[in-house]
C-alpha positions in Angstrom: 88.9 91.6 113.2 85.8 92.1 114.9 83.6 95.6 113.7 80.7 96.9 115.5 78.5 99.0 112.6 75.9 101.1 114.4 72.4 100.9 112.2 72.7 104.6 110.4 69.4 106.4 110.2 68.6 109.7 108.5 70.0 112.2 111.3 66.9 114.4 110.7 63.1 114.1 109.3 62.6 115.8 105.6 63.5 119.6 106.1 59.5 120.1 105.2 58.5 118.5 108.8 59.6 120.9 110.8 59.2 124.1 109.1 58.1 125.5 105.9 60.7 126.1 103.2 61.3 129.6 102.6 59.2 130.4 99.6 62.1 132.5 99.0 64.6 129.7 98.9 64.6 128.3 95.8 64.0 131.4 93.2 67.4 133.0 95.2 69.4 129.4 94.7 68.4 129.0 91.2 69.4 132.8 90.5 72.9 132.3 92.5 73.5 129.1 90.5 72.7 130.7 87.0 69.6 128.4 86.8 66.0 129.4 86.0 64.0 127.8 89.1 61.3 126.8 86.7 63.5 124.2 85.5 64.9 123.4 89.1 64.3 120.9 91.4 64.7 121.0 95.5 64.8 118.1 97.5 65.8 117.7 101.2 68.5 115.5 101.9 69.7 114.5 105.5 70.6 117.0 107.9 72.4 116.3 111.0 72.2 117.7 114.7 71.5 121.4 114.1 68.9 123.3 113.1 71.0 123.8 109.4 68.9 121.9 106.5 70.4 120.6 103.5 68.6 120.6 99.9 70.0 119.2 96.5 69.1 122.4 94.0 68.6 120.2 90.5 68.7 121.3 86.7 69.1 117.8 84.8 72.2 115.6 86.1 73.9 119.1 87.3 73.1 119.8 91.1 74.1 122.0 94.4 73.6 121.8 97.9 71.0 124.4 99.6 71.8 125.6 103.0 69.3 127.0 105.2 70.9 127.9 108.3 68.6 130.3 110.4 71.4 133.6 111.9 69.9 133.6 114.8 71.0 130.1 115.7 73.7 128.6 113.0 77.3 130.3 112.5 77.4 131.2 109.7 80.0 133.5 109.4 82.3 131.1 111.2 81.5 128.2 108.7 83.0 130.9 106.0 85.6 131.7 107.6 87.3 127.6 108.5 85.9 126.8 104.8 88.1 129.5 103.8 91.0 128.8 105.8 90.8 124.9 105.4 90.7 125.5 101.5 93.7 127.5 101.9 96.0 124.7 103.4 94.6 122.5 100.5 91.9 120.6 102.4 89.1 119.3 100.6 86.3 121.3 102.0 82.8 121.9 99.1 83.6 124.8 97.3 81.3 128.2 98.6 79.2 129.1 95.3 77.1 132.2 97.2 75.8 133.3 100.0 73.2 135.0 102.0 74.2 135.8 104.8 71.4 138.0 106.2 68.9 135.7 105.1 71.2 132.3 106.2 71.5 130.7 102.9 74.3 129.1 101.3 75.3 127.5 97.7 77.8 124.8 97.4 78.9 122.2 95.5 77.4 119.1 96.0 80.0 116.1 96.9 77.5 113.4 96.5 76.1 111.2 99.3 78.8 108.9 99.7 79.9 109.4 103.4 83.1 107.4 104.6 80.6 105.2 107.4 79.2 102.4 105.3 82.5 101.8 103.5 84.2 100.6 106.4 84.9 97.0 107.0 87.5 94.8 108.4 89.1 94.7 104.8 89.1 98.4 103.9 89.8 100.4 107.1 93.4 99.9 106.9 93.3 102.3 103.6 90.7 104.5 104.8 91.9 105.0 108.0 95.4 105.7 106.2 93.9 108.8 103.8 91.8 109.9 106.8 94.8 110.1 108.8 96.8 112.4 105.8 93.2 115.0 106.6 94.6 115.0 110.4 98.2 115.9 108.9 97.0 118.3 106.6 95.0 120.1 109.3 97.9 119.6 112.0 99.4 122.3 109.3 96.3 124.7 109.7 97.5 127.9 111.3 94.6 128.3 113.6 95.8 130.0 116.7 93.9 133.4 116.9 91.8 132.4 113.3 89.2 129.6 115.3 88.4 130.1 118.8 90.3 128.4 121.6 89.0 125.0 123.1 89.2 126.4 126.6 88.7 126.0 129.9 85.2 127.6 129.5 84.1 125.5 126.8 85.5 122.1 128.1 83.9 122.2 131.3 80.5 123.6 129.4 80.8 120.4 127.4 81.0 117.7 130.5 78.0 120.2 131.9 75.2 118.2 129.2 75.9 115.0 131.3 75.0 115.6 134.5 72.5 118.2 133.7 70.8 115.8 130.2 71.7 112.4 130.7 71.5 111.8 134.6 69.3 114.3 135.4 66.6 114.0 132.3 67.4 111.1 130.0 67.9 108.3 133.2 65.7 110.1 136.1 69.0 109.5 138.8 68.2 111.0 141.8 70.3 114.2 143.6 73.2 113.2 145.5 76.3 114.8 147.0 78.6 111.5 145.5 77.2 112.1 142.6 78.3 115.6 142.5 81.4 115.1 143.6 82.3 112.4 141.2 81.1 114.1 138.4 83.1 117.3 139.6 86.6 115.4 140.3 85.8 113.5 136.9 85.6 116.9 134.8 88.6 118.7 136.8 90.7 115.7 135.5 89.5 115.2 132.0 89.7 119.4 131.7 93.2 119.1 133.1 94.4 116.7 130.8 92.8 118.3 127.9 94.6 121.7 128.6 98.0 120.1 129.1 97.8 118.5 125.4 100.1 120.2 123.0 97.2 122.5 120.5 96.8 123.1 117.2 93.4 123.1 114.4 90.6 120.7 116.0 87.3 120.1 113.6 85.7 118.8 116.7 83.4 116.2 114.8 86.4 114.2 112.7 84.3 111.0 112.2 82.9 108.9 109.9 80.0 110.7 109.1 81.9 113.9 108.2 84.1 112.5 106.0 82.8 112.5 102.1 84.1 110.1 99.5 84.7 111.7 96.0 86.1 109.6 92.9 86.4 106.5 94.4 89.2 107.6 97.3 89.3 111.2 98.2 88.1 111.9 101.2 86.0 115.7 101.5 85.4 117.6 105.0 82.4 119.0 106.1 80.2 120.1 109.4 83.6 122.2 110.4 81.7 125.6 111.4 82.5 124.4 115.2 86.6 124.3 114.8 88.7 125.3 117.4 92.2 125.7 118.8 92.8 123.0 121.1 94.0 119.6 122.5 96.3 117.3 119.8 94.2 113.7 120.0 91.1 115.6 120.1 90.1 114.8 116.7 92.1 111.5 116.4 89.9 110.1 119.3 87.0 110.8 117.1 87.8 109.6 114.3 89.3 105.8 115.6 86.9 105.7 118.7 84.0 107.0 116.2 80.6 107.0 117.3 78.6 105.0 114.6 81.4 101.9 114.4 84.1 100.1 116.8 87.2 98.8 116.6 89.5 96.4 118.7 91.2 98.2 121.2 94.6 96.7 120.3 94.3 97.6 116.4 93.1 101.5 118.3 96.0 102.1 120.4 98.6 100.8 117.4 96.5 103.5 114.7 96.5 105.9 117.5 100.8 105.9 118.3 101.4 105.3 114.2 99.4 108.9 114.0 101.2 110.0 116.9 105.0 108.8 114.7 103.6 110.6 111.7 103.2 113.9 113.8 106.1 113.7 115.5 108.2 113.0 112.0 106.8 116.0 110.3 107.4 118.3 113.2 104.0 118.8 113.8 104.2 117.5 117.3 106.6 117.6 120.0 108.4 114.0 121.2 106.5 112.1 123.6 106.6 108.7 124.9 104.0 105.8 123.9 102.1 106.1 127.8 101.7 109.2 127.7 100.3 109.9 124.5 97.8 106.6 125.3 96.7 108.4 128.3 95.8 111.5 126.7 94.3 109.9 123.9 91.8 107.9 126.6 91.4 110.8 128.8 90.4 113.2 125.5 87.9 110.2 124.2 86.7 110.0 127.7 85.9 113.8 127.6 84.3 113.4 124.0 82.6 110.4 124.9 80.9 111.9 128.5 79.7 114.9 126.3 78.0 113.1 123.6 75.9 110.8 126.3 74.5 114.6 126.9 74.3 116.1 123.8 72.7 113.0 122.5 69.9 112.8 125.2 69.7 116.9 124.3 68.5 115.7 120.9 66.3 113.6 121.6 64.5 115.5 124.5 65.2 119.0 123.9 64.9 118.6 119.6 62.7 115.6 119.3 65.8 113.5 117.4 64.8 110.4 118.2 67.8 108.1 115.6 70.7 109.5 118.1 69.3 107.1 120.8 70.0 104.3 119.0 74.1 105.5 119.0 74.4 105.9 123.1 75.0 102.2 123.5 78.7 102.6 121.4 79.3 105.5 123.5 78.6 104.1 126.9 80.9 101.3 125.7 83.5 104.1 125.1 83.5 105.3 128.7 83.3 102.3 130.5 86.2 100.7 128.4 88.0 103.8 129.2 87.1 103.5 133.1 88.0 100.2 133.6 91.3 100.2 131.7 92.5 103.6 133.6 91.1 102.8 137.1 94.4 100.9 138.3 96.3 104.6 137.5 93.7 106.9 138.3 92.2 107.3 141.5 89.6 110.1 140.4 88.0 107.5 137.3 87.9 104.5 139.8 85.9 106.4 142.6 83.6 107.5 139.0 83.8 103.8 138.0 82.6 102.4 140.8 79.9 105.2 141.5 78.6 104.3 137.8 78.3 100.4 138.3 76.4 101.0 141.5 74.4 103.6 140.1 74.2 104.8 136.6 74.7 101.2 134.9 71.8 99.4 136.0 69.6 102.5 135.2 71.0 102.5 131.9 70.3 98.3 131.5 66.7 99.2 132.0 66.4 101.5 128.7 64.7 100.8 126.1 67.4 102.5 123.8 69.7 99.4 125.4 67.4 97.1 124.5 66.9 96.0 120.6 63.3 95.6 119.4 62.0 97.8 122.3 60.8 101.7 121.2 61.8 104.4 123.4 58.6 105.6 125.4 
């Protein structure tokens, strides 16, 4: 089997770079964690594509994770709240040691550094794909409706929004045009379409690699859940086996992909539905993911100066246009978008340095 591993960088620089630790930061973890802070030790460890910044709170070989995650910004309250309820269908979630909440800090167990991404190989994914796929089950059982907000309309069309508006428009320079417009528009009305028709239920909205911790050897812990929603069924399946950071064979996809889609229905979880249509949504739902990370990856790196997520928009441009050629023959609306993007978009992007290996982005 063949594996593309996308080269993993820290997702941020040390929390220090970019602002000054609270001098009040470490004297309130070390009190919350029972520790005097003269003994204590506070390190930044990665953060990811927030303004949230992690810190392991030391005494000796014992050690906690530090949140800093400024109110006006982070959701705080809302990464209480799924922590709470994901803990309560038996999820693995860190456990919430204190908090802060008018000040934005956090205490919580540390699970280690071990994320699920650099354990993956041709080998291993078979079992790790089969424990991450008992998470999905587990939070398929997650009684979210009116405890998460709803993936809606709203926020599914604000989502395809980043791409027009970050990645044509101020990652790739494309110039103004009424196809363009339109193609976007009839592209989002379908993909919005599909998304709403989906049967719903608890989606994590980031169900990757990255997110996925690995305690004692083979348990697998969540975490970056604060943005959980109500929403579309594949959302979070798309995610995790059309991942950002590492490919797989589309065959070996779509058989992961309808097993999922047998365990779901043989639990009750999911209402019977035939093998094409549950494919379709599955590619329409990665398509939607896929088009909104090209945007919220060039935000990053323009807007937040996060350079590392460039290197990742080759995978996902490999996404969509697998997507858009395999669908074109059955949809209409993604070959008019296809062909718009060869003539257009595609050679723009071939001319990237973030295409290109060995070349810096200017």
């Amino acid at each position: 089997m063949s594996v593309f591993l996308v080269r993993s960088l820290p997702l941020s620089a040390p929390a220090t770079a970019t602002r000054p630790v609270p001098a009040d930061l470490l004297p309130w973890a070390a009190a919350a964690w029972g520790r005097d802070a003269g003994v204590c030790t506070l390190a930044p460890v990665a953060g990811d594509a927030s303004n949230r910044r992690y810190f392991r709170l030391a005494a000796g070989r014992a050690s906690v994770i530090v949140l800093e995650a400024p109110p006006a910004t982070e959701k705080n309250a809302a990464f209480i709240s799924v922590l709470q309820l994901l803990a309560g269908q038996g999820v693995r979630v860190p456990a919430l040691l204190a908090v802060e909440l008018e000040r934005g800090y956090l205490l919580l167990e540390d699970l280690g550094g071990q994320m699920l991404l650099p354990l993956l190989s041709a080998d291993s994914v078979e079992a790790w794909y089969g424990r991450a796929g008992e998470v999905l089950l587990n939070l398929a059982q997650v009684a979210a409706e009116g405890r998460v907000p709803d993936y809606d309309r709203a926020l599914l069309e604000e989502e395809l929004s980043r791409l027009p508006m970050w990645f044509f428009d101020r990652l790739l320079a494309l110039p103004a045009s009424a196809q363009a417009d339109d193609c976007v528009a009839e592209v989002k009305e379908l993909l919005v379409a599909t998304a709403l028709a989906q049967p719903r239920g608890f989606v994590h909205r980031d169900f990757h690699s990255r997110n996925l911790m690995v305690l004692g050897g083979d348990e697998l812990a969540l975490i970056d859940f604060q943005d959980a929603t109500f929403g579309p069924a594949t959302y979070d399946l798309v995610s995790l086996l059309r991942d950002c950071y590492i490919r797989w064979p589309r065959q070996r996809v779509e058989a992961w992909a309808l097993a999922h889609r047998d365990a779901l229905v043989g639990r009750q979880l999911l209402p019977p539905v035939d093998d094409a249509t549950f494919l379709r949504w599955f590619d329409l739902m990665g398509l939607q993911r896929h088009l909104k990370v090209l945007g919220t990856f060039a935000r990053l790196y323009l807007r937040d100066g996060k350079q590392a997520y460039l290197q990742d928009l080759p995978l996902v441009v490999t996404y969509v246009e697998e997507v858009l050629q395999s669908r074109r023959e059955s949809e209409p609306v993604l070959a008019r978008f296809h062909d718009w993007w060869l003539r257009v978009v595609r050679p723009v992007i071939d001319s990237q340095a973030w295409m290109q290996p060995g070349r810096e982005p200017s």
